[in-house]
C-alpha positions as semicolon CSV with decimal commas, in nm:
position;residue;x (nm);y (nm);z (nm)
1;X;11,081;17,974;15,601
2;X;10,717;18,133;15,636
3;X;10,520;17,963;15,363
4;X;10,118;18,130;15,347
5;X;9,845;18,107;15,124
6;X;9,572;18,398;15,066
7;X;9,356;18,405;15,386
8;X;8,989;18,274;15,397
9;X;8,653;18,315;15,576
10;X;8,653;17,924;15,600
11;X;8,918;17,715;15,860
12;X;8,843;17,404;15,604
13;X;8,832;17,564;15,321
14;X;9,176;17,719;15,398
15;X;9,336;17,462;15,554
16;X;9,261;17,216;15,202
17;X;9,411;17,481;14,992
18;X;9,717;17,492;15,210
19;X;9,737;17,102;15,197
20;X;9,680;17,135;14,842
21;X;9,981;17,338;14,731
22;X;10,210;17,158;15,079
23;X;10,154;16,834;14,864
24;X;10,275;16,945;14,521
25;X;10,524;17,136;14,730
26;X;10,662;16,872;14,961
27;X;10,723;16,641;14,660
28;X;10,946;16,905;14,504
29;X;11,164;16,971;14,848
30;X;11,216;16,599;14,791
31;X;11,362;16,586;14,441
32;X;11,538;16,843;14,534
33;X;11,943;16,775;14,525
34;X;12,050;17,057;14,779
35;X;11,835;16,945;15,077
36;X;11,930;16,701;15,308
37;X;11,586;16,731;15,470
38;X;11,335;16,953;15,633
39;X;11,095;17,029;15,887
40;X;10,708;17,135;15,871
41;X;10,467;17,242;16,046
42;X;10,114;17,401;16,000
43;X;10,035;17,705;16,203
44;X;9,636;17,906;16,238
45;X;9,637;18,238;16,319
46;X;9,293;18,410;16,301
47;X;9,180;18,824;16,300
48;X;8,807;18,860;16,298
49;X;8,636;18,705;15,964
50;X;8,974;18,571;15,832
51;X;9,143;18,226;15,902
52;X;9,493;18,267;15,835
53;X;9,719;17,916;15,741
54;X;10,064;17,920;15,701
55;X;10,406;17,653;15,742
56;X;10,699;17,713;15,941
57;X;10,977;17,498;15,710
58;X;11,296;17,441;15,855
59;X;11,549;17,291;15,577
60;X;11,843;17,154;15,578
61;X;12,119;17,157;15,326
62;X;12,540;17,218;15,243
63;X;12,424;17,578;15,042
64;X;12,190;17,740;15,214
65;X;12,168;18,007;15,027
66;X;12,112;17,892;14,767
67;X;11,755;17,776;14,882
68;X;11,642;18,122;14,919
69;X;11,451;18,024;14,605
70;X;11,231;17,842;14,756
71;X;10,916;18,070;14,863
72;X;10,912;18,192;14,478
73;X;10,869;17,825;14,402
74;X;10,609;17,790;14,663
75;X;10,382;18,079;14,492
76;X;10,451;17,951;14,190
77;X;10,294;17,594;14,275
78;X;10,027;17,787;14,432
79;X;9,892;17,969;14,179
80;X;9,964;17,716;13,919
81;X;9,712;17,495;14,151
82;X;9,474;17,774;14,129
83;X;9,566;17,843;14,532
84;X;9,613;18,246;14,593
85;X;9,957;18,360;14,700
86;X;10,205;18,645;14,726
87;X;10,512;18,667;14,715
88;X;10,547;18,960;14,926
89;X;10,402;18,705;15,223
90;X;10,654;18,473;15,237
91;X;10,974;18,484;15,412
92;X;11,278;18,329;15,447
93;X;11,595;18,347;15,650
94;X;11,914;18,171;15,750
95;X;11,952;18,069;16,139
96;X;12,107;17,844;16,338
97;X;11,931;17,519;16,310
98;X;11,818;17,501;16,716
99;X;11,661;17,839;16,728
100;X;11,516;17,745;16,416
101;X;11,372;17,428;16,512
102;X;11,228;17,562;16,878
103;X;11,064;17,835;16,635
104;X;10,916;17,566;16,418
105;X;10,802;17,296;16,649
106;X;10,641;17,527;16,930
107;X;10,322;17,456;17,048
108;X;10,019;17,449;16,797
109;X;9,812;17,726;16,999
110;X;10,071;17,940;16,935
111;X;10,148;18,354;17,111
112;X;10,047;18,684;17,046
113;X;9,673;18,813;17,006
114;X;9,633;18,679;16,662
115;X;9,715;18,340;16,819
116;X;9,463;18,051;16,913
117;X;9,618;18,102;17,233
118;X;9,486;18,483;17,210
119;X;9,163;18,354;17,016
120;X;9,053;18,110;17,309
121;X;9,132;18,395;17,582
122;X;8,905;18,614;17,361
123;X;8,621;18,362;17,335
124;X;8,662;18,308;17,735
125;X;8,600;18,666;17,782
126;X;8,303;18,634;17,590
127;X;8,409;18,818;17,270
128;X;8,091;18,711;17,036
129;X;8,353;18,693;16,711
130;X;8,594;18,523;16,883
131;X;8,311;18,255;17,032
132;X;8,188;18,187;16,685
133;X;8,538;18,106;16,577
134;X;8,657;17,866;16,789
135;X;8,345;17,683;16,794
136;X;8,429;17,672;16,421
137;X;8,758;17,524;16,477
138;X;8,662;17,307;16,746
139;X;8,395;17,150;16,458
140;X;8,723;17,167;16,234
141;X;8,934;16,927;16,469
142;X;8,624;16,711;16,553
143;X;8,634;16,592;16,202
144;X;8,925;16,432;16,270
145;X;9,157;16,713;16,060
146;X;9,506;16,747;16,251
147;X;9,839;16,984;16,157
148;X;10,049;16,910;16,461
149;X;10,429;16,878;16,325
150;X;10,533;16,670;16,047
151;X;10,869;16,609;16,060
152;X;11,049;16,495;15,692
153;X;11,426;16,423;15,677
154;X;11,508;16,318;15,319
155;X;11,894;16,205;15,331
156;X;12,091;16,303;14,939
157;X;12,049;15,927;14,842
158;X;11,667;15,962;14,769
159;X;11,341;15,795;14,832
160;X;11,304;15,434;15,013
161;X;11,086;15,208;14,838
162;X;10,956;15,037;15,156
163;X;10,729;15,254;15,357
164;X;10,762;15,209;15,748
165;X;10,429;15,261;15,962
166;X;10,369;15,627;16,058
167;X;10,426;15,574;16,427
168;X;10,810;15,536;16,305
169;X;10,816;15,792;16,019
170;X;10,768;16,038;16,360
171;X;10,949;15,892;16,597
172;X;11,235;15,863;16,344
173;X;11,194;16,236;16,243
174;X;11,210;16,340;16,608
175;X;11,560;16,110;16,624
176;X;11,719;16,326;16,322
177;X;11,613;16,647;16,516
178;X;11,760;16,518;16,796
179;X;12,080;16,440;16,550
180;X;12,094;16,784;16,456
181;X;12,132;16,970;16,759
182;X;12,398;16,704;16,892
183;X;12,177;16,467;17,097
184;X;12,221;16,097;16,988
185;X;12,244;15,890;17,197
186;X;11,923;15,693;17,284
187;X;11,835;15,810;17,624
188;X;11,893;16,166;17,520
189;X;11,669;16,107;17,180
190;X;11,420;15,981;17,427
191;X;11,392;16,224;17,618
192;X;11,359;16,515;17,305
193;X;11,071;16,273;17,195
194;X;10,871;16,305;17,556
195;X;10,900;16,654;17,598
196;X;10,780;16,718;17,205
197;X;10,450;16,528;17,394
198;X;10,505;16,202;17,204
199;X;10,564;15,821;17,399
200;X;10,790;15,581;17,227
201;X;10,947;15,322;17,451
202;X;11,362;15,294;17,431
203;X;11,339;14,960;17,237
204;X;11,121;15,170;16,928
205;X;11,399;15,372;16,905
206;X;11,679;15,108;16,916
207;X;11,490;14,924;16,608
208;X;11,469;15,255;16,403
209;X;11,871;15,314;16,537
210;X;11,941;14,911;16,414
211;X;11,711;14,850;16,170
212;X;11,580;15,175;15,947
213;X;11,764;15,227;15,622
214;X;11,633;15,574;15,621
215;X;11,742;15,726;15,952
216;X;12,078;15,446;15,923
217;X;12,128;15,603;15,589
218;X;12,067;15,974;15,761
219;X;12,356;15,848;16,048
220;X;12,592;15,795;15,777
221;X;12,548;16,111;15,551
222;X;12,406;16,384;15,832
223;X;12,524;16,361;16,230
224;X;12,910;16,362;16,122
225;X;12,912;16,716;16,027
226;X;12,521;16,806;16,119
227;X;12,401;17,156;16,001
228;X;12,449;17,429;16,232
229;X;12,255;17,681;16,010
230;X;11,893;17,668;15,845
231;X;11,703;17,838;15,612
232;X;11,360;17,922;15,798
């Protein structure tokens, strides 16, 4: 799925209004009995005067279809939270789950002009718009504000009590990835963590394999039969 809000003059401003509704949001994927999990990430796009915000949601679940629902709920939460949105800008499809997932966890400066790949080129050619714009972001991430991936795979059972630190809420996310596109053994999980650009030595990932009752619960429940499709 394509989740967006209404787009704004403002990178914070935007990006609080997307967290805004991705909170209230995220907490109903989770209570939701047809998912199995799901992947998120945030994704900036800008045209001049106009930040644009948006997820890429990859979710997982035995009736896919059925979860074609889901970007009606998303306005709704939106504008109930007083957060502009249209339904007409969301989008949602069915795909297999590793296109899906390459599409959702590409890199965050993204392709195309609208881009901050295609923003930074502009502001190196000295574009004055473009300049002013990425100085503004640059000031956004130097607050300490981050949207790289956030990977969230709920198994049917329902919420764990104990929370784990979020070095191994990642880590573990990247391992049911890994699940779902039929890598899982520990060398190969490994090596899907390194190239997503993240270090966790082999023995990390042999705790979260031994010792996790999330991703142990996940083993039981998901990499049997793993999705091949996803609703994007």
């Amino acid at each position: 799925m394509t989740l967006t809000v209404a787009s704004c003059e403002d990178v914070t401003v935007g990006f609080e209004r997307l967290s805004t509704v991705r909170r209230r949001f995220e907490r109903l994927l989770k209570s939701d009995a047809r998912i199995l999990g799901y992947v998120v990430a945030a994704e900036l796009t800008w045209k001049p005067s106009a930040w644009h915000w948006h997820l890429h949601v990859a979710v997982f679940g035995n009736d896919l279809e059925s979860l074609m629902d889901l970007p009606e709920l998303w306005v709704d939460t939106a504008l109930q939270l007083g957060v502009r949105a249209s339904i007409d800008a969301q989008d949602a499809v069915v795909k297999d789950a590793e296109e899906t997932l390459g599409y959702v966890v590409k890199g965050k400066l993204g392709f195309g002009s609208d881009s901050l790949r295609g923003l930074l080129e502009r502001a190196a050619q000295g574009e004055a718009d473009a300049v002013d714009a990425w100085m503004e972001m640059e000031a956004f991430v130097a607050r300490g504000h981050r949207w790289l991936f956030t990977y969230k795979m709920y198994p049917l059972s329902g919420r764990f009590e104990k929370r784990t630190p979020r070095h191994s809420d990642t880590c573990r996310g990247l391992m049911m990835l890994a699940d779902i596109i039929g890598a899982t053994s520990t060398r190969v999980q490994e090596e899907i963590i390194r190239a997503h650009g993240w270090t966790f030595s082999r023995s990390t990932i042999n705790r979260i394999r031994r010792d996790d009752p999330l991703y142990r619960r996940w083993r039981e429940i998901g990499p049997k039969a793993p999705p091949r499709r996803s609703a994007e």
